[in-house]
N, CA, C and O of each residue as an XYZ file, in Angstrom:
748
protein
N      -8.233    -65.118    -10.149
C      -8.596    -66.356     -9.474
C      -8.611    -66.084     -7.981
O      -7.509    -66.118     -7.433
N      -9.729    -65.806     -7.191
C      -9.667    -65.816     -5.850
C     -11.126    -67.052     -5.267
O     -11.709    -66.820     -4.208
N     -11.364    -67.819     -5.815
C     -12.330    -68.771     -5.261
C     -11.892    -70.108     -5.687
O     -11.997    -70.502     -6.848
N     -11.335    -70.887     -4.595
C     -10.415    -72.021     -4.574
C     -10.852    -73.374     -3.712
O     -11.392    -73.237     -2.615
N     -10.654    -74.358     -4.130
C     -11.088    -75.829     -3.604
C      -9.970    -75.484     -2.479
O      -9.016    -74.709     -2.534
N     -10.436    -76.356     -1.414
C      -9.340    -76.830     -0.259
C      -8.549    -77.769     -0.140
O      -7.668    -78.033      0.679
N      -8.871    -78.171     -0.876
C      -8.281    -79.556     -1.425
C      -6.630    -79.638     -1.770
O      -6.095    -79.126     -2.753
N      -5.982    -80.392     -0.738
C      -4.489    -80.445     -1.475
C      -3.724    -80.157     -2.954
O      -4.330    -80.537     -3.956
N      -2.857    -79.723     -3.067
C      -2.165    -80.129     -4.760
C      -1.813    -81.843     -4.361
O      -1.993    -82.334     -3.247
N      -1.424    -82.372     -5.239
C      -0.878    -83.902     -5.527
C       0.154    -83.749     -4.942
O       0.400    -82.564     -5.168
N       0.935    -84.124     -4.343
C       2.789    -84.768     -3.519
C       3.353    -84.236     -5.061
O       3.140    -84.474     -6.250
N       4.266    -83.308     -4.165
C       5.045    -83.124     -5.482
C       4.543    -82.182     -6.310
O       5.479    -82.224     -7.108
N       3.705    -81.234     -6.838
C       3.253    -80.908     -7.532
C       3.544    -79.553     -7.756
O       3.919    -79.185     -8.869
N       3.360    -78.457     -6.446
C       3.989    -77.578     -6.645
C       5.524    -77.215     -6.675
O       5.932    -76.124     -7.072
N       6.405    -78.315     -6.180
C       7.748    -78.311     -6.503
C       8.145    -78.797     -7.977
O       9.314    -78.793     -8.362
N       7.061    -79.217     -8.770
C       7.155    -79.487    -10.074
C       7.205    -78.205    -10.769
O       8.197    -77.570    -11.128
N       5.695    -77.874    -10.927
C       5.759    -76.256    -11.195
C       6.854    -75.047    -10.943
O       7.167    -74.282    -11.855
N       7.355    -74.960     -9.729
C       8.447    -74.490     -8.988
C       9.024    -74.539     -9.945
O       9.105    -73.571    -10.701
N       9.735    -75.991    -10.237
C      11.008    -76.260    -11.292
C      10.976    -75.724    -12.775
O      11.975    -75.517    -13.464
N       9.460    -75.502    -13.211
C       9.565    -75.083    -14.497
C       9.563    -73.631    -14.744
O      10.134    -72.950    -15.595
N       8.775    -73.339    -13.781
C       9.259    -71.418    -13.341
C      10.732    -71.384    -13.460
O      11.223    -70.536    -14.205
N      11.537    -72.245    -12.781
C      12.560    -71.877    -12.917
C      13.606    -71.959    -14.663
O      14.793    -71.703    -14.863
N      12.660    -72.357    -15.497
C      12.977    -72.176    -16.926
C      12.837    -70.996    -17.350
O      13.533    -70.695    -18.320
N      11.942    -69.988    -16.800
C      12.114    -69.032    -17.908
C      13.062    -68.318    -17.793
O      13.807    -68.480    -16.827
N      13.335    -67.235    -18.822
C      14.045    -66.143    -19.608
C      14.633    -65.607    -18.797
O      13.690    -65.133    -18.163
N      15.881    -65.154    -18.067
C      16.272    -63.778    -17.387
C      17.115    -63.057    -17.798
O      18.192    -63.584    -18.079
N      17.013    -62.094    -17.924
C      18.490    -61.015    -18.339
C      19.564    -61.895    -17.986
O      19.295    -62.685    -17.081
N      20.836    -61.961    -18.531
C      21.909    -62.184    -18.469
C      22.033    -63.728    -17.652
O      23.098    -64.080    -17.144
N      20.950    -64.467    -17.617
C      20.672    -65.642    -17.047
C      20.762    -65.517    -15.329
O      21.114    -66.427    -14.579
N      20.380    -64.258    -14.961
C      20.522    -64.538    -13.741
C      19.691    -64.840    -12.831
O      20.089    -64.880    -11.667
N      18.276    -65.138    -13.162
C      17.487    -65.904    -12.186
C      17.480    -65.278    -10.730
O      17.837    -65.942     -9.757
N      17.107    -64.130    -10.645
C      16.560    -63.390     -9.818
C      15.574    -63.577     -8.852
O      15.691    -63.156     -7.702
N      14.178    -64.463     -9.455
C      13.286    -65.034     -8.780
C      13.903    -66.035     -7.280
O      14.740    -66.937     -7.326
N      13.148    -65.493     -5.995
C      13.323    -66.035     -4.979
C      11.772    -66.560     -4.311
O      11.253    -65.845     -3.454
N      11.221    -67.577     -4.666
C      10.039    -68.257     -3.743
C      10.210    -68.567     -2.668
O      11.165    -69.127     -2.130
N       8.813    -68.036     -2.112
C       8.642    -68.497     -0.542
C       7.330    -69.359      0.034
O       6.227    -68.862      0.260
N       7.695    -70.760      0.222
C       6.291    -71.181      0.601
C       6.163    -70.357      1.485
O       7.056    -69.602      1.868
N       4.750    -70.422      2.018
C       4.354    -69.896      3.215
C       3.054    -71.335      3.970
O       1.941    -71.755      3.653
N       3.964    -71.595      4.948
C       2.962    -72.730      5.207
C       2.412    -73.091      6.641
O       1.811    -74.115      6.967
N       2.805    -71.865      7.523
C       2.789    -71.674      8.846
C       1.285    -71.126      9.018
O       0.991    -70.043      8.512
N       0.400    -71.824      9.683
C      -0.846    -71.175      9.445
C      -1.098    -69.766     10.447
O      -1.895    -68.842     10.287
N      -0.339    -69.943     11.261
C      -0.152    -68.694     11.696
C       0.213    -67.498     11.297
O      -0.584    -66.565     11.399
N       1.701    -67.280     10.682
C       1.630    -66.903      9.515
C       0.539    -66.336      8.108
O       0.661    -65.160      7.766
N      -0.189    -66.972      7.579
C      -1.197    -67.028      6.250
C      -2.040    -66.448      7.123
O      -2.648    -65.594      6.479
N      -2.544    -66.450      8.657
C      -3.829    -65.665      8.613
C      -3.242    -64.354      8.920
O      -3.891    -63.427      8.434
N      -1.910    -63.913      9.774
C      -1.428    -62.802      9.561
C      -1.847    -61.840      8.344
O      -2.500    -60.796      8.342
N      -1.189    -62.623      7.234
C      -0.825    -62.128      5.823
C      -2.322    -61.739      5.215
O      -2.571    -60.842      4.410
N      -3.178    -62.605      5.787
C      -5.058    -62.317      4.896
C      -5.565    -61.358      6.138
O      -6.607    -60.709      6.042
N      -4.905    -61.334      7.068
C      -5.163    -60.096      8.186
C      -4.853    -58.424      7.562
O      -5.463    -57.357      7.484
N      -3.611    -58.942      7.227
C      -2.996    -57.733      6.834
C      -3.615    -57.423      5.135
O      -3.831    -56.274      4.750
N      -3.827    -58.576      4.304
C      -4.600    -58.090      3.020
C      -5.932    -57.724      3.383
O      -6.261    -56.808      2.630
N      -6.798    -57.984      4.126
C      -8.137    -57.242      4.499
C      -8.078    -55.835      4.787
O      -8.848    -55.090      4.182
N      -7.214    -55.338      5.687
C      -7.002    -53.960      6.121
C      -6.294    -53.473      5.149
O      -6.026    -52.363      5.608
N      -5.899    -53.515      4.325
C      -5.129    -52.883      3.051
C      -6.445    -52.683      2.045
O      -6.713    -51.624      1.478
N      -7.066    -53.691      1.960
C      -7.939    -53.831      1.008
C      -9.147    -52.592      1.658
O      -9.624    -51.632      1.051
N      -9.403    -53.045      3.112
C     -10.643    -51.834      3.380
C     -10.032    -50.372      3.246
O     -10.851    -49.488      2.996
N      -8.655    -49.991      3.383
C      -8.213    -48.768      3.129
C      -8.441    -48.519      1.704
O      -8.858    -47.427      1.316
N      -8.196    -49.437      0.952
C      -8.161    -49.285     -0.307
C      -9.658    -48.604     -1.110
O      -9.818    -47.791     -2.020
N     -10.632    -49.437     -0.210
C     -11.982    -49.011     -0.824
C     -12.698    -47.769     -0.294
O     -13.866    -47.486     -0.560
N     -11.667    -46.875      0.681
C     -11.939    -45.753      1.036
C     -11.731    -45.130     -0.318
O     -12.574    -44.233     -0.305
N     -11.174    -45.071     -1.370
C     -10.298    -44.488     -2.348
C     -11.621    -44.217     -3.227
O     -11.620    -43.398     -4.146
N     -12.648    -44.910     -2.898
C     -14.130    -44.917     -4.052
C     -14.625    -43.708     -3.746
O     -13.937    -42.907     -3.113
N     -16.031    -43.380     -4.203
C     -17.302    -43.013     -3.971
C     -18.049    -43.999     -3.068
O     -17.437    -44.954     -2.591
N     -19.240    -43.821     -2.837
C     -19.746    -44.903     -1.951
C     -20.445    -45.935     -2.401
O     -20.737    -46.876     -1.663
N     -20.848    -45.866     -3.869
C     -21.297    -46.642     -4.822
C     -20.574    -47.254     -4.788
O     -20.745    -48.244     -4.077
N     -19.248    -47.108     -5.529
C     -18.179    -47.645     -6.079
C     -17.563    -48.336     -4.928
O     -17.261    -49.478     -5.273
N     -17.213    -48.065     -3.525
C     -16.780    -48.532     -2.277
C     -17.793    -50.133     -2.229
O     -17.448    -51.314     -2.240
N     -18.868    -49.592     -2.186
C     -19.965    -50.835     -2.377
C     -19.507    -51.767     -2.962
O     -19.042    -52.722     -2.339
N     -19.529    -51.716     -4.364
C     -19.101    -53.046     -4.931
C     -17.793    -53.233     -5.038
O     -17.529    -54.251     -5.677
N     -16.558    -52.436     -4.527
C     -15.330    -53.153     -4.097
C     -15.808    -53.561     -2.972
O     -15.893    -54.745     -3.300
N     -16.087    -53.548     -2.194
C     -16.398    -54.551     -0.589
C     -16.810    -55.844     -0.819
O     -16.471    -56.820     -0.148
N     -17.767    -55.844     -2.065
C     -18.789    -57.056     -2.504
C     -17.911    -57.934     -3.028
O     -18.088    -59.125     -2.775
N     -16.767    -57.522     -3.879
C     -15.614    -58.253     -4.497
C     -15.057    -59.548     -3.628
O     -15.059    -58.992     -2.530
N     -14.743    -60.430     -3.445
C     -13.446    -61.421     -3.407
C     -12.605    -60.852     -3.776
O     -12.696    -60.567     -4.970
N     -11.634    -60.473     -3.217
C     -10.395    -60.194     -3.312
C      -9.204    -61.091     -3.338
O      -8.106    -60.682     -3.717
N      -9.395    -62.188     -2.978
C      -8.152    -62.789     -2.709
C      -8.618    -64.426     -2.129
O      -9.792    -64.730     -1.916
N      -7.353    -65.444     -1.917
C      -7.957    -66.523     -1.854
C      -6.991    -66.939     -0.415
O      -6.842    -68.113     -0.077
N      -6.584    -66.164      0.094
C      -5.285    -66.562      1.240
C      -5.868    -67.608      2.495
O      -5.068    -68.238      3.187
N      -7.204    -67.697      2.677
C      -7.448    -68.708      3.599
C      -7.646    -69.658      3.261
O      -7.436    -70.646      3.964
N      -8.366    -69.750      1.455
C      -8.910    -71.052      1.197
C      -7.811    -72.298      0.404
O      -7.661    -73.512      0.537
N      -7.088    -71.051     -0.596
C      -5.824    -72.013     -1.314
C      -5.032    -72.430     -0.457
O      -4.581    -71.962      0.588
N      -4.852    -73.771     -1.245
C      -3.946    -74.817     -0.640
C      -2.741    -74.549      0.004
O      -2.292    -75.003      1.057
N      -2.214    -73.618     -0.908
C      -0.886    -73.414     -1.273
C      -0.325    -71.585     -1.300
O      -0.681    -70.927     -2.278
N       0.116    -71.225     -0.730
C       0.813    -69.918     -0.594
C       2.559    -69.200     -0.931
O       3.387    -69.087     -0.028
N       2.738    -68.929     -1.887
C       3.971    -68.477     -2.494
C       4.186    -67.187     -2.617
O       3.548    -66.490     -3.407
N       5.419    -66.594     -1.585
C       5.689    -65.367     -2.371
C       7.181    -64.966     -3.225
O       8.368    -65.148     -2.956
N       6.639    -64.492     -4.091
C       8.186    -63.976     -4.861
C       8.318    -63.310     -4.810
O       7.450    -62.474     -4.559
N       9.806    -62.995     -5.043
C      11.070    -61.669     -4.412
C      11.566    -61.901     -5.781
O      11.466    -62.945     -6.426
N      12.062    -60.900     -6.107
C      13.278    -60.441     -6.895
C      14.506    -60.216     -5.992
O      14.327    -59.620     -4.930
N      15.785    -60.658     -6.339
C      17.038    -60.133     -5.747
C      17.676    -59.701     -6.708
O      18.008    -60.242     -7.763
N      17.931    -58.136     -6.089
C      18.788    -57.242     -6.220
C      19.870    -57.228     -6.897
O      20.196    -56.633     -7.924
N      20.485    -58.062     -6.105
C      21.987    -58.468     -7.117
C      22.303    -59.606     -6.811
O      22.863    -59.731     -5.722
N      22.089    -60.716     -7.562
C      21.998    -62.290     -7.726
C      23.623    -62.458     -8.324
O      24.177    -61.886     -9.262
N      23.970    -63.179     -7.653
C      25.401    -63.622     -8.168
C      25.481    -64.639     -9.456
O      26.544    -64.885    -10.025
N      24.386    -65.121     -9.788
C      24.139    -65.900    -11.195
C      23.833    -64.234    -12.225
O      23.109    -63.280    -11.939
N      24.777    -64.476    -13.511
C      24.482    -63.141    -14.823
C      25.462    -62.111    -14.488
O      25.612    -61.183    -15.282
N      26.413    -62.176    -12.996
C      27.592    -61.478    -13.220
C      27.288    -59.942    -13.581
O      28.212    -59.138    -13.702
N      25.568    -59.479    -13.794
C      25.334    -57.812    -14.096
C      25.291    -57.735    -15.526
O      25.781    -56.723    -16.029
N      24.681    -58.821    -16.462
C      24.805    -58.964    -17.649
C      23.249    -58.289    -17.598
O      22.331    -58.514    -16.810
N      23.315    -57.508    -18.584
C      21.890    -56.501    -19.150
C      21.243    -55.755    -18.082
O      20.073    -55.427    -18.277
N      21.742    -55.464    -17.104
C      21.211    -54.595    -16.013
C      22.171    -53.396    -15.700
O      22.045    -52.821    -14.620
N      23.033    -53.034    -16.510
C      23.821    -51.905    -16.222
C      23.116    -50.430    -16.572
O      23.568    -49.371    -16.139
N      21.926    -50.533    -17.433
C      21.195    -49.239    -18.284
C      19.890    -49.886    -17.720
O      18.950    -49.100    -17.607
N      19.713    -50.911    -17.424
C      18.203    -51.436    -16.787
C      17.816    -52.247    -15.737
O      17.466    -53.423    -15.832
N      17.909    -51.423    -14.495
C      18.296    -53.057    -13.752
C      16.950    -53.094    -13.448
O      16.770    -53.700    -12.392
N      16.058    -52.737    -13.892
C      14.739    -53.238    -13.728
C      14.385    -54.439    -14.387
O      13.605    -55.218    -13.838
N      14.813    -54.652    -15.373
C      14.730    -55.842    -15.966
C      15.202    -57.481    -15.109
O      15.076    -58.620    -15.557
N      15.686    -57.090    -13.938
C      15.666    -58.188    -13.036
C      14.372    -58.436    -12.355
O      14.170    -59.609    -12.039
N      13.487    -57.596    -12.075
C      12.196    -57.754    -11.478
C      10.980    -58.191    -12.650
O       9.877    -58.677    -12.405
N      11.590    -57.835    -14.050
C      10.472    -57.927    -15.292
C      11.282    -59.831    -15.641
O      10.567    -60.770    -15.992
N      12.179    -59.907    -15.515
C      12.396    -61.653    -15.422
C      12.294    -62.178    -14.479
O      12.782    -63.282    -14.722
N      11.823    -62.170    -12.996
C      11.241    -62.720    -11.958
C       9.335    -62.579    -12.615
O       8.506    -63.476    -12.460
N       9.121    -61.517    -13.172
C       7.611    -61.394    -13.590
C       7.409    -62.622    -14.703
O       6.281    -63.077    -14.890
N       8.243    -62.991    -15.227
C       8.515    -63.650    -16.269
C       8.467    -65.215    -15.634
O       7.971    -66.215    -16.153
N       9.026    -65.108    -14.575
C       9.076    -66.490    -14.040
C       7.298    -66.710    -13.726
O       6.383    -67.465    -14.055
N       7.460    -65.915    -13.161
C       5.403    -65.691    -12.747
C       4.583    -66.614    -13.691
O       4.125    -67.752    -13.796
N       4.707    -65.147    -14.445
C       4.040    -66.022    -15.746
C       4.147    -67.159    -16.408
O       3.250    -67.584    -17.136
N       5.418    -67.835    -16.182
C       6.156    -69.200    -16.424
C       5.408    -70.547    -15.830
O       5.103    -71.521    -16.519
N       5.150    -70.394    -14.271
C       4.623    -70.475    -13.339
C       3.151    -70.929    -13.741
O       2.575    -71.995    -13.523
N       2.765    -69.884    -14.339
C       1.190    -69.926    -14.359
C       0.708    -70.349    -15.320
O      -0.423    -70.818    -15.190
N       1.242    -70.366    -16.460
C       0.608    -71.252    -17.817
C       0.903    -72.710    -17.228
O       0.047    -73.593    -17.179
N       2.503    -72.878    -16.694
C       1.731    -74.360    -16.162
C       1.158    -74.902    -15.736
O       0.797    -76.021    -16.101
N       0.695    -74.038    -14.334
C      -0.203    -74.333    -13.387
C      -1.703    -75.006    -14.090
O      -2.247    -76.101    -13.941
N      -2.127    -73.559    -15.066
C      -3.158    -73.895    -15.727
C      -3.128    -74.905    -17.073
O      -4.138    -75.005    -17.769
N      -2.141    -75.499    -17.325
C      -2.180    -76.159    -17.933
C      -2.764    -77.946    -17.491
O      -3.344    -78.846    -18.099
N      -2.180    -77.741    -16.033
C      -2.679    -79.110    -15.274
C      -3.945    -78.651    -14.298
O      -4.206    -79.286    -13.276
N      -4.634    -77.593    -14.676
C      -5.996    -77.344    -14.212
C      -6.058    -76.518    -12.677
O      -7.133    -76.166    -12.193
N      -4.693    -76.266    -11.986
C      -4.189    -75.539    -11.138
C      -4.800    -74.258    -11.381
O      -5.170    -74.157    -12.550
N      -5.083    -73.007    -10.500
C      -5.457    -71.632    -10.628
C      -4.496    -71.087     -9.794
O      -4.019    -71.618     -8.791
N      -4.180    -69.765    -10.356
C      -3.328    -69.205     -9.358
C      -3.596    -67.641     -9.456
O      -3.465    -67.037    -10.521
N      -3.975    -67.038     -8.290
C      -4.385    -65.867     -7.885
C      -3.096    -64.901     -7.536
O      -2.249    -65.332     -6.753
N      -2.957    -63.642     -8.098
C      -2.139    -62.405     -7.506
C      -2.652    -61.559     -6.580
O      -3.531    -60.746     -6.867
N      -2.210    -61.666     -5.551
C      -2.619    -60.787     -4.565
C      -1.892    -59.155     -4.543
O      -0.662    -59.117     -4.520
N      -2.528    -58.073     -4.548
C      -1.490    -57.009     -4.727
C      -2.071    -55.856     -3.686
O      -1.467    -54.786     -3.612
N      -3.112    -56.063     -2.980
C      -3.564    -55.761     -1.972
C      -3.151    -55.617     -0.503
O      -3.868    -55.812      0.479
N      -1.470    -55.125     -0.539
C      -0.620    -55.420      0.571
C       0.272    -54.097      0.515
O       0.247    -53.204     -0.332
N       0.873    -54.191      1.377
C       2.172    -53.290      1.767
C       3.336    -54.035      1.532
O       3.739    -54.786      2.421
N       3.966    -53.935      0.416
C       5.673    -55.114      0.311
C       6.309    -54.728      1.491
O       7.046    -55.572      2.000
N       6.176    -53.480      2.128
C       7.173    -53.585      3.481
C       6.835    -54.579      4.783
O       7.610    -55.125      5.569
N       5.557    -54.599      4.714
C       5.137    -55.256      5.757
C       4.997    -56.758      5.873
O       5.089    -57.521      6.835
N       4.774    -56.921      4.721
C       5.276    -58.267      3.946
C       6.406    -58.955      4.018
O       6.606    -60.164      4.131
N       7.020    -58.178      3.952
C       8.598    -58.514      3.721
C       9.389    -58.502      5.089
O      10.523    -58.951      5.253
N       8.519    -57.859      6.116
C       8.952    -57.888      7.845
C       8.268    -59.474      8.133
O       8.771    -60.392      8.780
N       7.533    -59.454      7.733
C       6.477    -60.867      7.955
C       7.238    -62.272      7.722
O       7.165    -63.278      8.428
N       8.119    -62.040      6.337
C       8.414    -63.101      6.041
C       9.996    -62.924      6.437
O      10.807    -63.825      6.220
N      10.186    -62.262      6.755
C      12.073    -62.210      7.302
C      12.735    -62.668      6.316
O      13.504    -63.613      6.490
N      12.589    -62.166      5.253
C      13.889    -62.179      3.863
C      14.956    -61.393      4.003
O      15.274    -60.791      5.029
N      15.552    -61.394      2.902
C      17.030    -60.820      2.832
C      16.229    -59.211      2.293
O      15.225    -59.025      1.606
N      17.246    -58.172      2.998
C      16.957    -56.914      2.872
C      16.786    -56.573      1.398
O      15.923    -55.756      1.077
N      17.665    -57.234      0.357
C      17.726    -57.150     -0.710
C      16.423    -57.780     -1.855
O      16.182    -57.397     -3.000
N      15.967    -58.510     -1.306
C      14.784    -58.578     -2.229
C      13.707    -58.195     -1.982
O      13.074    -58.120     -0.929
N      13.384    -57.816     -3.498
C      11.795    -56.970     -3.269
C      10.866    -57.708     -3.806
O      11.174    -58.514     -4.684
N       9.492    -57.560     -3.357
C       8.381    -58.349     -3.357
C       8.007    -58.325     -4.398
O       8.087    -57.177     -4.837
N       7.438    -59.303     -5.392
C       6.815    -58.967     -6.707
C       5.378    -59.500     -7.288
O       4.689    -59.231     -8.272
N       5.259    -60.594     -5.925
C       3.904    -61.308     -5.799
C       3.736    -61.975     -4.863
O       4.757    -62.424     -4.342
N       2.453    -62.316     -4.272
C       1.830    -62.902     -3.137
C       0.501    -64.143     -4.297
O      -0.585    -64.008     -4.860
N       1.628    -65.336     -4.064
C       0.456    -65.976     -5.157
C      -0.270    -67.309     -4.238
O       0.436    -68.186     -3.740
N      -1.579    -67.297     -4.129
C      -2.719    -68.125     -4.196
C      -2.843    -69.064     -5.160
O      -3.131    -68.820     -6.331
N      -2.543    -70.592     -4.497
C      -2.343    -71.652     -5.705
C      -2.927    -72.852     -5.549
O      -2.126    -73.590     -4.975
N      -3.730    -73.288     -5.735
C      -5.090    -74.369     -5.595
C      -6.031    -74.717     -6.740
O      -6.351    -73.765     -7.452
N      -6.504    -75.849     -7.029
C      -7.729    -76.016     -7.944
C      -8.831    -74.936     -7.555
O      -9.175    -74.701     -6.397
N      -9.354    -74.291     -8.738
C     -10.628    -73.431     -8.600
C     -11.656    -74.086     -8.515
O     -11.889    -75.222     -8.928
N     -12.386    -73.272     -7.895
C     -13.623    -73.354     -7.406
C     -14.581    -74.352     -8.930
O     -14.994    -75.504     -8.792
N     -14.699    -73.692     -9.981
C     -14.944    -72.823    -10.501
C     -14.604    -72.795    -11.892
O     -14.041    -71.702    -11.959
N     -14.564    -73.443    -13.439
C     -13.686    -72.643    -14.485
C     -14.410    -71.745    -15.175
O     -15.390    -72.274    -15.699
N     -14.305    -70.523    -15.392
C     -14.837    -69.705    -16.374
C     -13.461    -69.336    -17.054
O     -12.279    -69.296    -16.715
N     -14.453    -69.006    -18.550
C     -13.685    -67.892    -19.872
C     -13.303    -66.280    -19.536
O     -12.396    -65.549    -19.936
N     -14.204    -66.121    -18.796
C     -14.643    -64.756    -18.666
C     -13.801    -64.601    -16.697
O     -13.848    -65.187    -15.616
N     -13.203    -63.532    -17.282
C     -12.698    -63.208    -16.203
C     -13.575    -62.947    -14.559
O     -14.779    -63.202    -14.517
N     -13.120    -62.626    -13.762
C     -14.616    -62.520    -12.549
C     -14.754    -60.971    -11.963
O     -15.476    -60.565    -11.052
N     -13.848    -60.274    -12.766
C     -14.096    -59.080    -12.496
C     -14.590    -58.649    -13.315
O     -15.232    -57.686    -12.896
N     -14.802    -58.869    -15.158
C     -15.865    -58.859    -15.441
C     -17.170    -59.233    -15.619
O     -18.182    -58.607    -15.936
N     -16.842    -60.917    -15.228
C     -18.196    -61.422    -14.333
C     -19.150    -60.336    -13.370
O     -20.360    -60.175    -13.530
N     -18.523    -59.815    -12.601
C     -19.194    -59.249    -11.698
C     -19.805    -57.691    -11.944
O     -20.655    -57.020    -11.358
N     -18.919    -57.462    -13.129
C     -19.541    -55.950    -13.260
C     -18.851    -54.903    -12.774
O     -19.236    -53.845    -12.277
N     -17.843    -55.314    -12.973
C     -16.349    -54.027    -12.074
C     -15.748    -53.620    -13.377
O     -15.760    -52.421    -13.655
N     -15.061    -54.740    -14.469
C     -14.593    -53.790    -15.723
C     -14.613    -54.939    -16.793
O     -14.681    -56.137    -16.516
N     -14.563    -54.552    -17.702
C     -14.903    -55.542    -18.429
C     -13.291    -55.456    -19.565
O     -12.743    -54.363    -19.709
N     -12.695    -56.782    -20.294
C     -11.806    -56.312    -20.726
C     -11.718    -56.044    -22.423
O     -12.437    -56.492    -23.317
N     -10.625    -55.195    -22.483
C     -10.470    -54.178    -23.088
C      -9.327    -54.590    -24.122
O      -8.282    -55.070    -23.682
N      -9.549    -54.373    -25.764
C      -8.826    -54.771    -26.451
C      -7.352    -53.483    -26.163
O      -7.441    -52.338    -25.721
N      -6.096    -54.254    -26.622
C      -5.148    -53.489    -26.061
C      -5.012    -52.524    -27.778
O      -5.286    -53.056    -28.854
N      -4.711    -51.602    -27.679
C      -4.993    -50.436    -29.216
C      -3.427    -51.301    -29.524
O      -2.746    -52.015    -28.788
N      -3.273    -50.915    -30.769
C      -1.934    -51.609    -31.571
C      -1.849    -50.744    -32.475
O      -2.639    -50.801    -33.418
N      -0.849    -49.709    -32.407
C       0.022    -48.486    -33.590
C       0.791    -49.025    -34.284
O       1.468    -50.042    -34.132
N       0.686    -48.305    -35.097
C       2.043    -48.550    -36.365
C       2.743    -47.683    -36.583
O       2.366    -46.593    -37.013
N       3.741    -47.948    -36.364
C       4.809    -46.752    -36.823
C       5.294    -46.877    -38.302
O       6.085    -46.055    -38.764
């Protein structure tokens, strides 16, 4: 989702959502997930400053064909959505006491992902779109937004009515990849 109405959310709306993210699943209940509006417009053009130049480095990485139609892409929706959120994972959250992270403490960043996703079926459930931006540097990001040293970045989300509804994704809309059934083994 990177092509977004300008148009406000409703009063209230993303602190609704907010609240139900905060339902899902975490290891040892510790709720790791840390949101950040971002609502300083000074700020947000920083951040789509800094995702453009990430992004044109990025399309050095092609052929020149291929550079081509990453340039042609939308990448991202940071000037037009309403609404700007980033999530952090923390490190060591004093909610779960270190319950299921002693052999995995990655699993604190895969239940902040969890919140994400929590996040986003609701969103789209009330016709909301919400875009991942991953086209960044988390360090620079994370100087930007003056968080706690301890959490690490896990998304830069774009959150507004779309433009727009399609079935079909827009990167295979466009002819970049088309998707791909996931293979399923049996053991």
């Amino acid at each position: 989702m990177r092509h977004f109405r300008t148009d406000p959310l409703p009063a209230g709306a993303l602190n609704a959502l907010l609240a139900l993210a905060d339902l899902a699943p975490s290891v040892g209940n510790a709720q790791p997930w840390r949101f950040v509006r971002i609502v300083d417009a000074e700020l947000r053009a920083r951040l789509a400053a800094h995702v453009d130049a990430e992004s044109e480095r990025a399309a050095c990485r092609y052929d020149a064909e291929r550079a081509a139609a990453y340039r042609a892409l939308k990448l991202h929706g940071l000037r037009e959505a309403p609404e700007l959120v980033a999530v952090f994972s923390e490190a060591a959250p004093v909610a779960g006491h270190g319950l299921g992270i002693a052999t995995m403490p990655e699993m604190l960043r895969y239940s902040t992902a969890m919140a994400i996703h929590t996040l986003w079926l609701a969103a789209r459930a009330q016709g909301i779109g919400i875009g991942w931006v991953s086209i960044l540097d988390p360090i620079v990001v994370h100087a930007m937004l003056r968080v706690p040293a301890d959490w690490s970045l896990i998304a830069l989300l774009c959150i507004g009515y779309p433009e727009d509804e399609h079935d079909t994704p827009e990167l295979e809309r466009r002819g970049w990849q088309a998707r791909d059934a996931a293979p399923v083994e049996t053991r």
